[in-house]
PQR file with spaces between the fields and no chain letter, atoms N, CA, C, O and H, PARSE charges and radii, in Angstrom:
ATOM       1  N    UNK     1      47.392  116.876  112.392 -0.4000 1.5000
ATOM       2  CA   UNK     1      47.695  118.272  112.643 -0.0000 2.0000
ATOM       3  C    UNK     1      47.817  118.547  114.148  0.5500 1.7000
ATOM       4  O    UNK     1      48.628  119.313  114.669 -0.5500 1.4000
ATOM       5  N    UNK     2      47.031  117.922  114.669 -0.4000 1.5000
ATOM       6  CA   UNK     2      46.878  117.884  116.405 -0.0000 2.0000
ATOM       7  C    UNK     2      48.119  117.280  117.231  0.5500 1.7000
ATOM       8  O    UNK     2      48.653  117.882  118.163 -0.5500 1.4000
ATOM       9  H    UNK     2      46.372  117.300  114.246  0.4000 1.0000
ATOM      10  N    UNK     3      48.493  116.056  116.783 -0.4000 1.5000
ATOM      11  CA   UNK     3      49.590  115.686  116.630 -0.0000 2.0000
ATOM      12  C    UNK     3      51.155  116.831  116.286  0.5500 1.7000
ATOM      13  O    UNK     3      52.160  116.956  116.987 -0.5500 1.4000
ATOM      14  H    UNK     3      48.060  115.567  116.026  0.4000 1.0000
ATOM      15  N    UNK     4      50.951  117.231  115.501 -0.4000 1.5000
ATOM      16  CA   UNK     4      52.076  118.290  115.145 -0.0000 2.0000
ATOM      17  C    UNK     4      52.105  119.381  115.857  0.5500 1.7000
ATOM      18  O    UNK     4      53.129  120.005  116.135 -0.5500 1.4000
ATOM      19  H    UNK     4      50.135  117.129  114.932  0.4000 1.0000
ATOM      20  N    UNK     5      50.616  119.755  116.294 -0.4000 1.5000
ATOM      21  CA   UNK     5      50.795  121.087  117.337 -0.0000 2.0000
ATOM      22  C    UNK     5      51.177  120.464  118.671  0.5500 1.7000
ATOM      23  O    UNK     5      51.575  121.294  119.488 -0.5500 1.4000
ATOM      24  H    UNK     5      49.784  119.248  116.068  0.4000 1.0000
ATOM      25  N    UNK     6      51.159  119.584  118.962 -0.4000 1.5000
ATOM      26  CA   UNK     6      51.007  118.826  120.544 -0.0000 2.0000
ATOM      27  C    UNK     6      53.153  119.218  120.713  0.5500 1.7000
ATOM      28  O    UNK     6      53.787  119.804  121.590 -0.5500 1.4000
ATOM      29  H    UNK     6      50.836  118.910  118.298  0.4000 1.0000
ATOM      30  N    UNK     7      53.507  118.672  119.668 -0.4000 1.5000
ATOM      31  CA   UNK     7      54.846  118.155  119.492 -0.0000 2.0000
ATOM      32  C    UNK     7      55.689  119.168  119.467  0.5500 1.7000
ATOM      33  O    UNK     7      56.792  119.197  120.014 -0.5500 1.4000
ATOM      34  H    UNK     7      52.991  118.195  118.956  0.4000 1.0000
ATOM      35  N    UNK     8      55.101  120.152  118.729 -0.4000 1.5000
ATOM      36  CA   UNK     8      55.731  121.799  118.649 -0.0000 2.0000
ATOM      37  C    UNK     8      55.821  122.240  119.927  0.5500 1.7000
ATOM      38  O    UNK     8      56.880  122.602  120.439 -0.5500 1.4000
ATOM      39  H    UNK     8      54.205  120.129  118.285  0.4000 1.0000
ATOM      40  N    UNK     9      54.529  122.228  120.596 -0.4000 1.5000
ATOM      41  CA   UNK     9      54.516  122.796  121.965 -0.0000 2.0000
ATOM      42  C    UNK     9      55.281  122.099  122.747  0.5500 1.7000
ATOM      43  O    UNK     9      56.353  122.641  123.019 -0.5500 1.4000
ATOM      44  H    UNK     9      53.668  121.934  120.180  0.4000 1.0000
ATOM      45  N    UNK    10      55.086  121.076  123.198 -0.4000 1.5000
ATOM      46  CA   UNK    10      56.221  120.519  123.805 -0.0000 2.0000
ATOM      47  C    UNK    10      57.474  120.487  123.892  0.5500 1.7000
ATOM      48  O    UNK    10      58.019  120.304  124.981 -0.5500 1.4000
ATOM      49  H    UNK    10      54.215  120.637  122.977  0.4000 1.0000
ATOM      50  N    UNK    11      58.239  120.678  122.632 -0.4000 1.5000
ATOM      51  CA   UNK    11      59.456  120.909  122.194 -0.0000 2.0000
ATOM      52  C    UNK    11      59.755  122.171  122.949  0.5500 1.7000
ATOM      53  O    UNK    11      60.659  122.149  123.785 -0.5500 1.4000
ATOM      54  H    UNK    11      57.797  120.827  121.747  0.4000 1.0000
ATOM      55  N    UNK    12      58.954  123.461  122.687 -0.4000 1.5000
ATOM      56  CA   UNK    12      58.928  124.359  123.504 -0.0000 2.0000
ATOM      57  C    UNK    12      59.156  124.706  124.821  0.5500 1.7000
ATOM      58  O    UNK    12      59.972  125.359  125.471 -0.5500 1.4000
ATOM      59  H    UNK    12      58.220  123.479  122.008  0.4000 1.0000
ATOM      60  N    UNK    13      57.965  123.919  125.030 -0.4000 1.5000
ATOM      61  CA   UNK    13      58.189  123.978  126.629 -0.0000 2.0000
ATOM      62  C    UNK    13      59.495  123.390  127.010  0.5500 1.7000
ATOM      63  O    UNK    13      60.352  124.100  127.536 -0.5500 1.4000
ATOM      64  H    UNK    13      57.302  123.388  124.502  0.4000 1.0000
ATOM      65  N    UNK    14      59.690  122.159  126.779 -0.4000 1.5000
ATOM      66  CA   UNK    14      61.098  121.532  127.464 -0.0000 2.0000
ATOM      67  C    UNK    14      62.024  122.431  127.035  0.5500 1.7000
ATOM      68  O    UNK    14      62.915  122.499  127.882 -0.5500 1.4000
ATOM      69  H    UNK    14      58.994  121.582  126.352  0.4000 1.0000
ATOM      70  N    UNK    15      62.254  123.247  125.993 -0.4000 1.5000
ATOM      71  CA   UNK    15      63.405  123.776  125.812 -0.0000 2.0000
ATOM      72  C    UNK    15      63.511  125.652  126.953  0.5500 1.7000
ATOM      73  O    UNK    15      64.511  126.257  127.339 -0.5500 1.4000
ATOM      74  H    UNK    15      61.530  123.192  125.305  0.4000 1.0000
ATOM      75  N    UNK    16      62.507  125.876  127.072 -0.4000 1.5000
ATOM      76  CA   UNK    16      62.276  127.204  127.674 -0.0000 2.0000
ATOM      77  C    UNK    16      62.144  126.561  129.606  0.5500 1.7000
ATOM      78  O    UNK    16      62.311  127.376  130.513 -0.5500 1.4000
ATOM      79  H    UNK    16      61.695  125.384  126.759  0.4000 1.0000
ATOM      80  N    UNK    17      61.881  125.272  129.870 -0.4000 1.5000
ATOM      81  CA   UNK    17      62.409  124.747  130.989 -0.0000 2.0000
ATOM      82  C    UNK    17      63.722  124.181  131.510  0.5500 1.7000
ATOM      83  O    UNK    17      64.135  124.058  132.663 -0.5500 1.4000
ATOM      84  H    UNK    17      61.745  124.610  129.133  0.4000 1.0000
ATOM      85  N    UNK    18      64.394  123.797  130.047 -0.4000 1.5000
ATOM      86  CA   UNK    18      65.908  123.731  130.572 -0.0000 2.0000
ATOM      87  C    UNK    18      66.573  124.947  130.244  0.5500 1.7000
ATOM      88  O    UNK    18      67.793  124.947  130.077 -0.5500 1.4000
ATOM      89  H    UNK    18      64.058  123.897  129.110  0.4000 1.0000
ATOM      90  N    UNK    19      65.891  125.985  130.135 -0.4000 1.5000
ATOM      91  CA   UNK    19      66.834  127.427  129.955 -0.0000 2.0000
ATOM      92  C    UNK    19      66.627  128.122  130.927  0.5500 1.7000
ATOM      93  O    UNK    19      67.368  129.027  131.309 -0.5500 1.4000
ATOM      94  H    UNK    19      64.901  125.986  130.270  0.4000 1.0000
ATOM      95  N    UNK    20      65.327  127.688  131.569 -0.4000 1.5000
ATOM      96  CA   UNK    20      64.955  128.884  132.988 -0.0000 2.0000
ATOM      97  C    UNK    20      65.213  128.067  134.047  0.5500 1.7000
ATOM      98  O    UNK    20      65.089  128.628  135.136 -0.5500 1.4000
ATOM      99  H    UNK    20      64.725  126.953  131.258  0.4000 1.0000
ATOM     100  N    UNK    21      65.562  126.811  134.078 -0.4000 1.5000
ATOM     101  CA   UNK    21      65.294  126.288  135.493 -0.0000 2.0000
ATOM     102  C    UNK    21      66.074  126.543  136.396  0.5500 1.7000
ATOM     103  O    UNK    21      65.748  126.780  137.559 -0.5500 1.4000
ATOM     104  H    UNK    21      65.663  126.355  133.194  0.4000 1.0000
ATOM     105  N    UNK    22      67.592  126.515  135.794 -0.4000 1.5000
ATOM     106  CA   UNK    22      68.795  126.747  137.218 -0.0000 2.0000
ATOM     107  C    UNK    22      68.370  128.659  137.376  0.5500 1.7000
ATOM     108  O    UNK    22      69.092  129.144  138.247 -0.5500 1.4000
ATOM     109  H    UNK    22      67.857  126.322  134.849  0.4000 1.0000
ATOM     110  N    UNK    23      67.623  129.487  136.882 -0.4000 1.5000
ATOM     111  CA   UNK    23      68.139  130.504  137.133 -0.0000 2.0000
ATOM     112  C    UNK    23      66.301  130.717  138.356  0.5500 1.7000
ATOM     113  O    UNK    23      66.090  131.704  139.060 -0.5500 1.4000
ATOM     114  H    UNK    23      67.036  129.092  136.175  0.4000 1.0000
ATOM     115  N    UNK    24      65.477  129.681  138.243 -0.4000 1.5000
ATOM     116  CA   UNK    24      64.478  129.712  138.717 -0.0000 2.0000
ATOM     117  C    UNK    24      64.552  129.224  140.290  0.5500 1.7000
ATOM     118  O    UNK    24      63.807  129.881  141.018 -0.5500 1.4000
ATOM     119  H    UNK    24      65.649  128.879  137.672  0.4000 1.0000
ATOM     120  N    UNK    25      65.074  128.517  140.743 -0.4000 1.5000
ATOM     121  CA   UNK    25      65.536  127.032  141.689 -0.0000 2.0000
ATOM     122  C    UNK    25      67.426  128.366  142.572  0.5500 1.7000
ATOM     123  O    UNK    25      67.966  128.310  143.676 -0.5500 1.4000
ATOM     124  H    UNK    25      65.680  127.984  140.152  0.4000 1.0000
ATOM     125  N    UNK    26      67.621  128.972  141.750 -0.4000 1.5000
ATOM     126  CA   UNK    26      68.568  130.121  142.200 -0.0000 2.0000
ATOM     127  C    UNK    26      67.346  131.360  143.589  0.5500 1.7000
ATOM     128  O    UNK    26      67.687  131.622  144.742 -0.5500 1.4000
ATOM     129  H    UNK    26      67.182  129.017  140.852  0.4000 1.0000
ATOM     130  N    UNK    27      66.545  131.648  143.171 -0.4000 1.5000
ATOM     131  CA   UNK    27      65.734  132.482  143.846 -0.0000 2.0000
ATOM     132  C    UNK    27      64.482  131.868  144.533  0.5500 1.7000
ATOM     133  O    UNK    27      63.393  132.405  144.735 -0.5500 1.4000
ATOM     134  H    UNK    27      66.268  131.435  142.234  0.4000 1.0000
ATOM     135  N    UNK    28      65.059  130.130  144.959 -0.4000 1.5000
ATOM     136  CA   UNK    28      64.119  129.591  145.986 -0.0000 2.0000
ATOM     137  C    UNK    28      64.625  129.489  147.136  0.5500 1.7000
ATOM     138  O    UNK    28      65.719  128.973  147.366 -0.5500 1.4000
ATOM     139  H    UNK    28      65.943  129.694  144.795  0.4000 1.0000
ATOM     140  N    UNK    29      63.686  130.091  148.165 -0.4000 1.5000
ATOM     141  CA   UNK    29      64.150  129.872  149.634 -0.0000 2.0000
ATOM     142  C    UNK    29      65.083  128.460  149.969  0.5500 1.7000
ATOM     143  O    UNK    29      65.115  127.328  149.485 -0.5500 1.4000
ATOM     144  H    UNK    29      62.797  130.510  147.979  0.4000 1.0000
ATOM     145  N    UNK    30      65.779  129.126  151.008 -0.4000 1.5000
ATOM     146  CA   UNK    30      66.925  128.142  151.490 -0.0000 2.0000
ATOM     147  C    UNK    30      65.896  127.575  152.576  0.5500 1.7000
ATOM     148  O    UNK    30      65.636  128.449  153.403 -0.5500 1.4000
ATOM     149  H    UNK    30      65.753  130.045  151.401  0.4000 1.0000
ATOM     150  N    UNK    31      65.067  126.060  152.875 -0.4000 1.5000
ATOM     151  CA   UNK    31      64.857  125.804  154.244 -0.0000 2.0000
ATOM     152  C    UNK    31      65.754  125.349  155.095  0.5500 1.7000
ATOM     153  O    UNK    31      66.479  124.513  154.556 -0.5500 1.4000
ATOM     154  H    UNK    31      65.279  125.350  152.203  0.4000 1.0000
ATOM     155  N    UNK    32      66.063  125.598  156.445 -0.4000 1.5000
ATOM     156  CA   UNK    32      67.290  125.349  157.080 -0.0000 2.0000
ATOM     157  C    UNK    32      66.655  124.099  157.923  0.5500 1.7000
ATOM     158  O    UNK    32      67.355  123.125  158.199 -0.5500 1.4000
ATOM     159  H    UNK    32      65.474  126.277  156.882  0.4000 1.0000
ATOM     160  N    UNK    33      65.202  124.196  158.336 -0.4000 1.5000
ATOM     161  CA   UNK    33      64.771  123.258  159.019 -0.0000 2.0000
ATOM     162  C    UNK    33      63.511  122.471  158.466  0.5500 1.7000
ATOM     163  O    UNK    33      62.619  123.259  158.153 -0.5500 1.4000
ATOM     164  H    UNK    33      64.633  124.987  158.111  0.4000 1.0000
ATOM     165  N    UNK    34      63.240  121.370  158.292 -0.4000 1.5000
ATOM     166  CA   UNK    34      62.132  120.653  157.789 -0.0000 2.0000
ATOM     167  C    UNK    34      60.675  120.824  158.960  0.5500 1.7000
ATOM     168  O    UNK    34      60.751  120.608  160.170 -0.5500 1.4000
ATOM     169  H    UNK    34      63.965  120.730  158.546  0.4000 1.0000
ATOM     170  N    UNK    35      59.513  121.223  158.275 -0.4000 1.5000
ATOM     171  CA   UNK    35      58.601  120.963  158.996 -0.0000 2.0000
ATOM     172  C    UNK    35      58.186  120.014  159.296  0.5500 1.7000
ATOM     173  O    UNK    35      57.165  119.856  159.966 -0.5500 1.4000
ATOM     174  H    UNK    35      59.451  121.398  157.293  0.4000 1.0000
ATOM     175  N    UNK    36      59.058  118.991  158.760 -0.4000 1.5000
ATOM     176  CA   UNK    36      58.134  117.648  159.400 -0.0000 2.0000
ATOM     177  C    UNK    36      59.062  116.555  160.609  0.5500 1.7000
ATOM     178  O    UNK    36      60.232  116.609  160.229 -0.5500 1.4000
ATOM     179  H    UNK    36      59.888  119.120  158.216  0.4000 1.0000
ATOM     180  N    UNK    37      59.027  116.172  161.128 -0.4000 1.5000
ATOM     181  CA   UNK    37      59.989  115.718  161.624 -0.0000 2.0000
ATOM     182  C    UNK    37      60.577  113.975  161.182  0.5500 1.7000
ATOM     183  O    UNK    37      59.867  113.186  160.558 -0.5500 1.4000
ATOM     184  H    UNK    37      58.076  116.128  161.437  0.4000 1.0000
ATOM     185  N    UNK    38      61.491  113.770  161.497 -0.4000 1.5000
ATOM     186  CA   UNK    38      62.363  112.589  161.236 -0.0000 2.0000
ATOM     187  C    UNK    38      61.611  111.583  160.547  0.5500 1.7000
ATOM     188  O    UNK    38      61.684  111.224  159.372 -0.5500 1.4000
ATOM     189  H    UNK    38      62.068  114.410  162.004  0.4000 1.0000
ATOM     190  N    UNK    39      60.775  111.138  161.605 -0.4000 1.5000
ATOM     191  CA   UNK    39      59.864  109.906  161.245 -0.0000 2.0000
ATOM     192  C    UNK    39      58.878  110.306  160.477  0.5500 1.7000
ATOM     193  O    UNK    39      58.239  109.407  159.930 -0.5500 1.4000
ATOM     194  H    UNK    39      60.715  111.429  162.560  0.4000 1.0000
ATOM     195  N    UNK    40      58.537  111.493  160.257 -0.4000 1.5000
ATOM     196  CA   UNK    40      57.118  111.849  159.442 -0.0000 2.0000
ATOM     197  C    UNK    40      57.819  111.952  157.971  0.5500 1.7000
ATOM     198  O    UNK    40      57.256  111.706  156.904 -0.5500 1.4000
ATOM     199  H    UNK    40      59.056  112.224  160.701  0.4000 1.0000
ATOM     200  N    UNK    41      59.293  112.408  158.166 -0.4000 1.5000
ATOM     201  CA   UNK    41      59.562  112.428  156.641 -0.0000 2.0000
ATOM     202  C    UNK    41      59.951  111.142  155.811  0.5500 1.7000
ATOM     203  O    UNK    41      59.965  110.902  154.604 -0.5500 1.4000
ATOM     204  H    UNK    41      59.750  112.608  159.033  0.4000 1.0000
ATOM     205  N    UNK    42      60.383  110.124  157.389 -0.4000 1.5000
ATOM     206  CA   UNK    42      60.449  108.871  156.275 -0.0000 2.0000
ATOM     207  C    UNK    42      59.590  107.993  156.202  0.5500 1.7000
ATOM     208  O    UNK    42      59.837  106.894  155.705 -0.5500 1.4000
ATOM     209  H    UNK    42      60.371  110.319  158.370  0.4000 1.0000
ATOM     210  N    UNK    43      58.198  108.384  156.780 -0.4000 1.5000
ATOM     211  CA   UNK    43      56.971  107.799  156.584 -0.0000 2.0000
ATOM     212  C    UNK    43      56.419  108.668  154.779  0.5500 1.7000
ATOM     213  O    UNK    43      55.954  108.058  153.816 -0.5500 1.4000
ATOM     214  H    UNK    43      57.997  109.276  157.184  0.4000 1.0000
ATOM     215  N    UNK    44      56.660  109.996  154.860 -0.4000 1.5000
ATOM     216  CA   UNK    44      56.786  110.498  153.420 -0.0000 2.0000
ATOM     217  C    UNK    44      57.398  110.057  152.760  0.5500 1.7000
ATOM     218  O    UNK    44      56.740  109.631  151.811 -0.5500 1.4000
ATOM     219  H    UNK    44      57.038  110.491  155.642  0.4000 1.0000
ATOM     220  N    UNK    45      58.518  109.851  152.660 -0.4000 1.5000
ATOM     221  CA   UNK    45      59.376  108.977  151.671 -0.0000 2.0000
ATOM     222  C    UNK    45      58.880  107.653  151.410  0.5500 1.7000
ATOM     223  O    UNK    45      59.057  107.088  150.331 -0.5500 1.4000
ATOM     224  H    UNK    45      59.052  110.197  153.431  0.4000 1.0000
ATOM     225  N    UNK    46      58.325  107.202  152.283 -0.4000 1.5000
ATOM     226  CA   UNK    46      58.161  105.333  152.270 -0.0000 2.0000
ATOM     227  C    UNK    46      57.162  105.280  151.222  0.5500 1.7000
ATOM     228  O    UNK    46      57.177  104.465  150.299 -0.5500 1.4000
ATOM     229  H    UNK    46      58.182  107.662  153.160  0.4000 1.0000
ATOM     230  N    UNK    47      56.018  106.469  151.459 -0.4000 1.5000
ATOM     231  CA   UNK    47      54.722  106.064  150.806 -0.0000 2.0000
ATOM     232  C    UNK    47      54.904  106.900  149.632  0.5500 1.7000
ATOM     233  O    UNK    47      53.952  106.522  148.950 -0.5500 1.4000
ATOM     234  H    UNK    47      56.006  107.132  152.208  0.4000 1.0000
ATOM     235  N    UNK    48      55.411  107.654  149.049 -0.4000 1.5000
ATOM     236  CA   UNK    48      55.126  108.738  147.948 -0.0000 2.0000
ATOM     237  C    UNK    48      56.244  108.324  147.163  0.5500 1.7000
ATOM     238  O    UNK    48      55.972  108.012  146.003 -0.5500 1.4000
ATOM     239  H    UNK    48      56.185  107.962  149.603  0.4000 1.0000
ATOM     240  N    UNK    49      57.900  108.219  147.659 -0.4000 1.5000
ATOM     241  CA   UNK    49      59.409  107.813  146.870 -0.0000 2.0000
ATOM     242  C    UNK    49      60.475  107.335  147.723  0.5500 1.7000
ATOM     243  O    UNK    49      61.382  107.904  148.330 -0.5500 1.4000
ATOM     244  H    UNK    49      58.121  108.473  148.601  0.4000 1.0000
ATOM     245  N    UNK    50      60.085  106.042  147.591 -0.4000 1.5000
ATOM     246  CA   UNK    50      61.289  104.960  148.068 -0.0000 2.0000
ATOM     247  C    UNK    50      62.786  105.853  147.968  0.5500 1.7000
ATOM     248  O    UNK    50      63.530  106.395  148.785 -0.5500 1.4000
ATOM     249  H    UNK    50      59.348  105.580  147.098  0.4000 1.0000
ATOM     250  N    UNK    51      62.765  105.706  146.765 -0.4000 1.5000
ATOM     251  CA   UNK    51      64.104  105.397  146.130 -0.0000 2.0000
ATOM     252  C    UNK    51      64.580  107.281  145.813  0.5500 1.7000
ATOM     253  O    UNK    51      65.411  107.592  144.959 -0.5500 1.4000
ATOM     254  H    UNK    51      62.160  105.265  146.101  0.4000 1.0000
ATOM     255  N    UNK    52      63.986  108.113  146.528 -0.4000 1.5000
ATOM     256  CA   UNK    52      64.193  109.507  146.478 -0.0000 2.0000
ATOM     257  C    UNK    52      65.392  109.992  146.319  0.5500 1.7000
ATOM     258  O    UNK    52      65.646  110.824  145.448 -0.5500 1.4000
ATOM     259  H    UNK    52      63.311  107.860  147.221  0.4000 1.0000
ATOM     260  N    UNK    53      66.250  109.528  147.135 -0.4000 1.5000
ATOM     261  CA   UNK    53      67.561  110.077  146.895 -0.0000 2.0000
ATOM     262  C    UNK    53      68.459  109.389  146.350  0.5500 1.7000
ATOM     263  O    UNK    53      69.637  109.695  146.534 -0.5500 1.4000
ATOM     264  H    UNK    53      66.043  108.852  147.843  0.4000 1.0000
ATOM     265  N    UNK    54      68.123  108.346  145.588 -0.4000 1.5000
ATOM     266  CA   UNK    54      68.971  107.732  144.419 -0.0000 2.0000
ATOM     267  C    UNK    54      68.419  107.849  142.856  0.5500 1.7000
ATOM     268  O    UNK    54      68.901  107.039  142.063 -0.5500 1.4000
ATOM     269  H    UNK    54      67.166  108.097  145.439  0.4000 1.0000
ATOM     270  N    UNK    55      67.679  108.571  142.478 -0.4000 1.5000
ATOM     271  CA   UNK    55      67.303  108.796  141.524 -0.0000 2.0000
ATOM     272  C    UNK    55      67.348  110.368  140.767  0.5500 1.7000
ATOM     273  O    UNK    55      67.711  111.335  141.437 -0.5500 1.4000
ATOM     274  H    UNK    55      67.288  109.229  143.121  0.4000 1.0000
ATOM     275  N    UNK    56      67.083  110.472  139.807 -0.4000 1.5000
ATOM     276  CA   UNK    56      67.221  112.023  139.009 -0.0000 2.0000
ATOM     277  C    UNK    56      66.606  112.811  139.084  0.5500 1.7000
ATOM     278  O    UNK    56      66.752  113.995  139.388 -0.5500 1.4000
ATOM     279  H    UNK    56      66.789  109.687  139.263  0.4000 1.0000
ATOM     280  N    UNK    57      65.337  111.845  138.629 -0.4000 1.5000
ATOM     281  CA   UNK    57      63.833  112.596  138.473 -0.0000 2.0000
ATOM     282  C    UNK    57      62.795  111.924  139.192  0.5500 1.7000
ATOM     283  O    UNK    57      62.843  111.463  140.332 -0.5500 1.4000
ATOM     284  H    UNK    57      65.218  110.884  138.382  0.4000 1.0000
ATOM     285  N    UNK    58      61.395  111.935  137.978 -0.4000 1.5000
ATOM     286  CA   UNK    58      60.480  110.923  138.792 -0.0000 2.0000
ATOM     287  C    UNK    58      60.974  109.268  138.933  0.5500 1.7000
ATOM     288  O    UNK    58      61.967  108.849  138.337 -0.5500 1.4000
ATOM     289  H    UNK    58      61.357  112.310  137.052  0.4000 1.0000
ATOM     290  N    UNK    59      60.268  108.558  139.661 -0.4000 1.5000
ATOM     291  CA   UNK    59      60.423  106.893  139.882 -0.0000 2.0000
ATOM     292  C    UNK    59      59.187  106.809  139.990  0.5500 1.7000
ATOM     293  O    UNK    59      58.688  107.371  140.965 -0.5500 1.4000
ATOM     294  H    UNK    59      59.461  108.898  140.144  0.4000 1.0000
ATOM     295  N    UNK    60      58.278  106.074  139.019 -0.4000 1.5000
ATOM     296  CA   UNK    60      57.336  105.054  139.369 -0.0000 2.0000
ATOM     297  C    UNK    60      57.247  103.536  139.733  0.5500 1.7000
ATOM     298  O    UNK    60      56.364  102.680  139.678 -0.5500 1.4000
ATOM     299  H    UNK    60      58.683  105.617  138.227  0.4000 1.0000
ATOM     300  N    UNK    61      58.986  103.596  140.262 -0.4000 1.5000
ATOM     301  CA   UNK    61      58.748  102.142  140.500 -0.0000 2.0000
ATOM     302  C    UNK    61      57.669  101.816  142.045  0.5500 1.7000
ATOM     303  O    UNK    61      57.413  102.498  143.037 -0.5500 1.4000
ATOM     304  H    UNK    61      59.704  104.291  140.308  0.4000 1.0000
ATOM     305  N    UNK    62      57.243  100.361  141.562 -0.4000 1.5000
ATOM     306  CA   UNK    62      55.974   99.834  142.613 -0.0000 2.0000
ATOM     307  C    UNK    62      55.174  100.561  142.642  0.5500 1.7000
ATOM     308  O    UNK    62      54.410  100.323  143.578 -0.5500 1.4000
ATOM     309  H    UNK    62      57.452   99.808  140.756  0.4000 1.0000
ATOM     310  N    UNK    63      54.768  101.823  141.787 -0.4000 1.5000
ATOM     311  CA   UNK    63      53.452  102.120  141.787 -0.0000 2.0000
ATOM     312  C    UNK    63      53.849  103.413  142.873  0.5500 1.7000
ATOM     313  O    UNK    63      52.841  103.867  143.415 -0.5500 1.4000
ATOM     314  H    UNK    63      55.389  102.016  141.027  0.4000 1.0000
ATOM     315  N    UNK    64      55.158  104.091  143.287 -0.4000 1.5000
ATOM     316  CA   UNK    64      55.207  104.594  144.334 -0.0000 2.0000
ATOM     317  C    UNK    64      55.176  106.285  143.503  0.5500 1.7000
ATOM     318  O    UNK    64      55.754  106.609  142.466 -0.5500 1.4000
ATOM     319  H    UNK    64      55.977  103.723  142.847  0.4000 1.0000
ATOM     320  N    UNK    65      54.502  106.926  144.185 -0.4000 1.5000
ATOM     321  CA   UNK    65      54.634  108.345  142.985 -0.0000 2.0000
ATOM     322  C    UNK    65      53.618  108.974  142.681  0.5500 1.7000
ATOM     323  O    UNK    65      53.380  110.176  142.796 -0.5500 1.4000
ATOM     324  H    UNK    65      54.033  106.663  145.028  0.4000 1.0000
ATOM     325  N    UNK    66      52.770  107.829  142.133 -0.4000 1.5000
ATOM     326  CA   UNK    66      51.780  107.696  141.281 -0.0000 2.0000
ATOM     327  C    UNK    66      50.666  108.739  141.761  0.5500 1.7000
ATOM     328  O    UNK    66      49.895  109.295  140.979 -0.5500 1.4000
ATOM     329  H    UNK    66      52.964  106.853  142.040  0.4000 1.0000
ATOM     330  N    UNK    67      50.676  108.903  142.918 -0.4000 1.5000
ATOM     331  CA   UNK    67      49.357  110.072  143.648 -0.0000 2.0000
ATOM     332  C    UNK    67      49.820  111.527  143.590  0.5500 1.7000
ATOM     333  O    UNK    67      49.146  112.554  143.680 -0.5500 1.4000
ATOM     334  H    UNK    67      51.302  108.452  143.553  0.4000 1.0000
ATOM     335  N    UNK    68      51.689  111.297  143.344 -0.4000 1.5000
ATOM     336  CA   UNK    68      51.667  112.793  143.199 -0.0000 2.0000
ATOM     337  C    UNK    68      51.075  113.228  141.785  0.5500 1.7000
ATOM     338  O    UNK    68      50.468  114.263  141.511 -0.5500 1.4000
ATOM     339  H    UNK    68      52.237  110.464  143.270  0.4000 1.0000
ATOM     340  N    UNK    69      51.335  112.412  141.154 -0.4000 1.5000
ATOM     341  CA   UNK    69      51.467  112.858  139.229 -0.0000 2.0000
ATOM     342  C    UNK    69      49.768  113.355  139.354  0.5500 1.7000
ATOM     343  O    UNK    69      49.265  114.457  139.136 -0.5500 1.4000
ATOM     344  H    UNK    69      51.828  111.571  141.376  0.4000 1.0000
ATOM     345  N    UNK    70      49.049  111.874  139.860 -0.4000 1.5000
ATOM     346  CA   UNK    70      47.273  112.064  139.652 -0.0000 2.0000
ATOM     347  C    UNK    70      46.998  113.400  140.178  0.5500 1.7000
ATOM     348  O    UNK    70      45.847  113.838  140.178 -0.5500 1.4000
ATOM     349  H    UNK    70      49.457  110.979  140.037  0.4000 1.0000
């Protein structure tokens, strides 16, 4: 039964997140400039997502990610 409610809800949610998201991500600030600078962001990238701008979504490849999810 726990099982069946888990599955319902979920279904839910993903479906009420691909219906709100482009209109959510529409009324987020534009940043024009990064607070971090050059090297700090690809010291961010190195350690948190390699592969950031070739991918969709998440990447756990090498274990890289993994501290945001925890």
């Amino acid at each position: 039964m726990a099982l069946l409610f888990l599955t319902v809800y979920l279904g839910i949610a993903a479906v009420w997140a691909a219906v709100s998201f482009d209109d959510a991500v529409a009324h987020m600030p534009v940043v024009e400039h990064s607070p971090l600078s050059a090297p700090q962001t690809a010291i961010l990238l190195k350690v948190e997502d390699p592969t950031f701008y070739s991918h969709h979504g998440l990447s756990l490849a090498d274990g890289q990610g993994a501290a945001t999810i925890s």
